[in-house]
N, C-alpha and C positions, 0 to 999 in steps of 0.2 A: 363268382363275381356278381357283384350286384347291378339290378337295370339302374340306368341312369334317374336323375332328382326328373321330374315334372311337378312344377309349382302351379297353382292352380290358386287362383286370386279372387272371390265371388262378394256377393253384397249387394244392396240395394243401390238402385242409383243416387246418386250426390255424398254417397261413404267415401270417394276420395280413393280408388281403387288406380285409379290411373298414377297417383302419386305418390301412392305405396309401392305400385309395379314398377316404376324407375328406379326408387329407392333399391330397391330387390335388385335389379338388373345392372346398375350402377357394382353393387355390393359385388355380385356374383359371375360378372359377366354373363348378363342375361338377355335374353331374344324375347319379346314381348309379343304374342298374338294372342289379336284382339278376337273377342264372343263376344261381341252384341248385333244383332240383327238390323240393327240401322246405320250401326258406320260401319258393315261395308258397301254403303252405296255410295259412292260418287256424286258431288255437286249437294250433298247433305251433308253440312256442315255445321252451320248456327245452332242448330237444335240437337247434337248429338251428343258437344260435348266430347268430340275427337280431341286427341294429344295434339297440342300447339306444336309449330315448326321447333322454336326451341324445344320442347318435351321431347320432337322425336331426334332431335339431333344425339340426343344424353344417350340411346339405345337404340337399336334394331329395334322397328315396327313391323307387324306382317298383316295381313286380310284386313287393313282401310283401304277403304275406296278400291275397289276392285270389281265393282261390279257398277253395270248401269243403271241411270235411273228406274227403266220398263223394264229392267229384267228380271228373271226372277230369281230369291235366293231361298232354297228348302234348307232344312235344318240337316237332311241328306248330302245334299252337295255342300255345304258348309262343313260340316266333318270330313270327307271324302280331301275336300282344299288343306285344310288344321290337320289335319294326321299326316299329310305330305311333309308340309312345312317343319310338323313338329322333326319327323325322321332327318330334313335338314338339318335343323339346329344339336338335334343330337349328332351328328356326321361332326359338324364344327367343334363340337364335343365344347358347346356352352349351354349355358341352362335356360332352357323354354319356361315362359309363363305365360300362361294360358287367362286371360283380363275381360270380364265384361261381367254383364246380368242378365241373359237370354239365359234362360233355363235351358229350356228344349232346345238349342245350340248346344249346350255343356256336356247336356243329357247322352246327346248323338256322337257327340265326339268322345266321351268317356267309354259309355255303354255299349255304343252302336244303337242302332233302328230296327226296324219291321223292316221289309221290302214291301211297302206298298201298293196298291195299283197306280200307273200312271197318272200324271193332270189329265184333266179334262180339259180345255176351254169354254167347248159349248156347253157344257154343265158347267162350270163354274157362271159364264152367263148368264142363265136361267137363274139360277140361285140367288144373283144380286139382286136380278131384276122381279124375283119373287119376294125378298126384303125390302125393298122399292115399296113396291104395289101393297104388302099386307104389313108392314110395320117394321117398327124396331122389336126385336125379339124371335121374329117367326123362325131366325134361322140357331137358334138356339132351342129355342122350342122343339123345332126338324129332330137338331141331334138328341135332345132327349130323350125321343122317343126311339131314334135306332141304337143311341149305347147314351144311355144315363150317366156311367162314370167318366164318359169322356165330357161329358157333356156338365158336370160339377166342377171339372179340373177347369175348363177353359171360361175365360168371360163374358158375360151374354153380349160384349161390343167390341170384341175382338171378333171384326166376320173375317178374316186371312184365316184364322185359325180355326173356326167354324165348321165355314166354307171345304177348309182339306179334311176335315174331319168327316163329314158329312162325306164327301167324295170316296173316302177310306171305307167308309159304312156299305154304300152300295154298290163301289166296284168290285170289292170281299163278299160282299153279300155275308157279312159277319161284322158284328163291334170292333170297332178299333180297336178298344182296348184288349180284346180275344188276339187282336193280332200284333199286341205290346210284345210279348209274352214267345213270340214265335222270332224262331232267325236271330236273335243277336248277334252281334257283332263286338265287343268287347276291345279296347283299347289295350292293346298289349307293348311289352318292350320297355316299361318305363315304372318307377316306384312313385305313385301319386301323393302328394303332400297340399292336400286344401286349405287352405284360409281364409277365413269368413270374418269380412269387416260387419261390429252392430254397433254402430254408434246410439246413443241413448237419442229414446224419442223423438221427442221434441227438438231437440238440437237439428235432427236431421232433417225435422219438418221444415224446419227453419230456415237450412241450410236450400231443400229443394227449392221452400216457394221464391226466396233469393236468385238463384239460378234462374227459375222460370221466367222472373221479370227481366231480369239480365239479357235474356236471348231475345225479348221484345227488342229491348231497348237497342241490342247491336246488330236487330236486321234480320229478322227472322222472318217476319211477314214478308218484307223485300224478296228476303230469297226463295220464299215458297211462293210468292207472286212471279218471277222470274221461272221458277221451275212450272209452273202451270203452262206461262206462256211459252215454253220450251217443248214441253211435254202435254197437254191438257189437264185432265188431271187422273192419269194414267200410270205416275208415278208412284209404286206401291206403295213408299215410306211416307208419303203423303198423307194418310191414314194413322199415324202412328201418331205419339203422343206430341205436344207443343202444336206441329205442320199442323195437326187435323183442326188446331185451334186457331191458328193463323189463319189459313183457307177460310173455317167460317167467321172470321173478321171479313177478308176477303169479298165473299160473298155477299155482305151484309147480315149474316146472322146473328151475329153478336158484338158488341161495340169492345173497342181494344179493350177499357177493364176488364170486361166480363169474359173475352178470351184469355186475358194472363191469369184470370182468377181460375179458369175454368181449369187451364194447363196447369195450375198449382194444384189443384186438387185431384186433377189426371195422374200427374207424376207421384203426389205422397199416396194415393189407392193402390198405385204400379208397385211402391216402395213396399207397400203391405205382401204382396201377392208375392212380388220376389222373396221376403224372408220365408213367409211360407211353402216357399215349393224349395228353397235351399234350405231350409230345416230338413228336410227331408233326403239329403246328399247324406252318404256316409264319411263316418272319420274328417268332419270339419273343425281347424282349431280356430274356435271362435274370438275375436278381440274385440273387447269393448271398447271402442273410439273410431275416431277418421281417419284415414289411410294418410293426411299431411299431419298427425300429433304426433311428435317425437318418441311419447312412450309408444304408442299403436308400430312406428318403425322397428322399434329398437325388441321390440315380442317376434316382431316377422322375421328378424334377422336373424334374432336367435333362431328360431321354429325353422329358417332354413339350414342353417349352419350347423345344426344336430341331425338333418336328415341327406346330407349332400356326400356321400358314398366316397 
């Protein structure tokens, strides 16, 4: 007997991956959990791009809003939470689709991880407040010098990413990436079927910088203003793409154009980075188009209904 379908939905952000996932779920009675690293925080809304209340009426949602603003969510315990869920939705014996564009989420919950060394805090402290004092860069520079290929894959302004990396380097007192390579853990129990939305270029540039203004326009600074005042700015997701540009409006750093501009060109650079690290997923059946174009549904449907046991 064969494992059960797990559908597996990737692509850059604004490919329409949430609207392809319903179509799917609709079709197949399907359970939808979410991989992206910022909606499942809670009270992060405007900027995420979460399924509307209508969206999630149409199916079963899992890992939105599940976590606190302060708290922290590793790509460890987001797999550990997604492998539980999935074994539910197998048990209900419907079909799980696994929806988002966190790599290193996808990665963990596919593959498994390293067992790393613990967080730190007061290292993590020091680290910030050494990026503080010596620049934008220092803390990529850092990981260059203790594992270079970790330190190619990740972005020189992504510090969350950094920062664990670096922390990985001297609690091992070895490369991270030496310790890729060790422990797996491998997702078992289930026949995997990827599909990778690419819509053409430009269209999707298009599409992003759209969105971008969009989440000005309906309260994005508001609710990252709100969220500061709630939290400080303490809030990790805070840091992440649109929020970190909101905030320095906020601040005075930049005048609202120059932060929606700046979020339009945060989000198509992120759009790059994500095809490139999902090029690199195996066995992906790639479609050319947007997860809402008729023909992009009517490929998925098939591609699941020839693999669904």
């Amino acid at each position: 007997m064969s494992d059960p379908l797990l559908v597996v939905l990737l692509g850059p952000t604004g490919s329409g991956k949430t609207a392809l996932s319903i179509s799917i779920a609709e079709e197949f009675s399907g359970e939808i959990v979410n991989c992206d690293s910022v909606a499942v925080y809670r009270e992060f809304d405007v900027g995420t791009a979460k399924p509307t209340r209508e969206e999630r009426t149409r199916a079963p949602h899992h890992l939105f809003d599940i976590v606190d603003p302060t708290e922290p969510m590793t790509a460890g315990q987001y797999a550990r939470r997604a492998r539980q869920v999935l074994v539910e939705i197998r048990e209900r014996e419907h079909l799980p689709i696994v929806v988002g564009g966190t790599g290193l989420y996808l990665r963990a919950l596919l593959d498994g991880l390293f067992q790393g060394p613990e967080r730190s805090e007061s290292l993590r402290a020091r680290l910030r407040e050494r990026e503080t004092a010596r620049g934008s860069g220092y803390l990529h520079r850092m990981l260059t010098r203790l594992d270079r290929q970790a330190a190619e894959k990740i972005h020189a302004n992504d510090a969350a990413k950094l920062i664990r990396a670096i922390e990985v380097c001297l609690g091992a007192r070895q490369p991270m990436t030496e310790l890729w390579q060790q422990g797996r853990d491998p997702l078992t129990g289930f026949s995997i079927l990827r599909i990778g939305l690419d819509p053409e270029r430009q269209a999707l540039y298009a599409r992003i910088n759209l969105r971008a203004e969009a989440m000005f326009a309906h309260g994005l600074v508001e609710e990252a203003g709100g969220l500061i005042e709630r939290y400080g700015h303490f809030a990790g997701p805070l840091d992440s793409l649109g929020y970190r540009q909101a905030v320095e409006f906020l601040d005075g750093k930049l005048t609202r154009e120059a932060a929606i501009a700046a979020a339009q060109q945060g989000h198509r650079n992120y759009a790059k980075r994500q095809l490139t690290w999902f090029r690199r997923e195996p066995g992906v059946h790639w479609i050319q188009g947007f997860g809402d174009d008729l023909a992009t549904v009517s490929k998925a449907l098939d591609l699941v209904s020839r693999q669904i046991p």
